[in-house]
C-alpha positions, 0 to 999 in steps of 0.5 A: 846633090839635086833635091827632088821636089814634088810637082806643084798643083795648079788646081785652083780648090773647088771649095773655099770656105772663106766665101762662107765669110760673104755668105754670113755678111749677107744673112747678117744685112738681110737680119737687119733689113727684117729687124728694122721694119725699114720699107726702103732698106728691105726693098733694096736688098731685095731689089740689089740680090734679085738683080745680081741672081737675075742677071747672072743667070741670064748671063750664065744661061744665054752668053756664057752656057752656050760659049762653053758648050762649043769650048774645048774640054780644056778650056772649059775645065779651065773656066768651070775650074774659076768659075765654080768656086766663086759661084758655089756660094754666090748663087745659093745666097743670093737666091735665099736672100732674094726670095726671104726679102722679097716674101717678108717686103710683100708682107709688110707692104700687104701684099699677103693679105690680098684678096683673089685673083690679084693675090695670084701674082704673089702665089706665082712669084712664090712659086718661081722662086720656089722652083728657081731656088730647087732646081738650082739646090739640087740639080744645077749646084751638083751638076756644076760640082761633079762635072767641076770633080770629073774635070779636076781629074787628071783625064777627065772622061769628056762623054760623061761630061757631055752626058751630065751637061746634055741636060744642064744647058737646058736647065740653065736656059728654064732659069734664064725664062724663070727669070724673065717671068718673075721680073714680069710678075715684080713689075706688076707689084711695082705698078700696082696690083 
């Protein structure tokens, strides 16, 4: 007698939860660089989370955006398929994390307390990172994740997903500049205003 088995799905899970663990082990260790007032030790959770978000958008917008726009749709869904779920959490953390040390590290240093026009440079970083952390919350985080469920789908519709990442790209690329302009700005505060 053959027993039937069902198939086995290879899918890797979109979302996964237990990165929530990494996410709350970095709120935790940027509560604890406010709470200790340590100059040294804010200054370096600020600088380590705005390299990692800096440098993995700049990789996403430049190299990889444009590798996987020429892709085939299968090899795309397979990398968008790995690559989403270890980005879903990453990306928001480290933009939070980024922009809650580095407001609260301006602070304590008495950048906030500038007089005009050198408090511009903190009004222009405020404002990147305010439209860095929105564009990427609400249009380039669901973008991701419903092209992510269309491709999950057993015949995903390729002109919807052409038509969700026609924009997308150009996006990725406005944050890849963004970026670029906000080290710009961070290299001001670090030789002098």
């Amino acid at each position: 007698m053959t027993a039937i088995t069902a198939p086995i799905d290879t899918t890797p899970r979109l979302v996964r939860f237990n990165y929530l663990w990494y996410v709350a082990a970095a709120l935790l260790v940027l509560i604890a660089a406010i709470a200790s007032r340590d100059i040294w030790f804010l200054n370096w959770v600020h600088v380590m989370c705005g390299v990692l978000w800096t440098g993995i958008d700049l990789f996403m917008g430049f190299v990889l955006g444009p590798i996987l726009k020429m892709l085939d749709v299968s090899v795309r869904k397979q990398v968008l398929l790995r690559l989403t779920p270890r980005t879903l959490f990453l990306m928001p953390t480290l933009a939070t994390v980024t922009g809650t040390a580095g407001w609260f590290l301006a602070a304590d240093l008495g950048f906030t307390a500038l007089p005009w026009p050198q408090i511009a440079w903190v009004y222009g970083a405020l404002a990147l990172n305010t439209v860095m952390g929105l564009q990427g919350l609400f249009y380039l985080l669901p973008t991701n994740l419903r092209v992510c469920f269309e491709l999950q789908k057993p015949n995903p519709d390729g002109a919807k997903i052409g038509r969700m990442m026609g924009s997308y790209f150009y996006a990725v690329a406005a944050q890849g500049v963004m970026q670029v302009a906000i080290i710009v700005i961070m290299a001001k505060f670090v030789t002098g205003i």
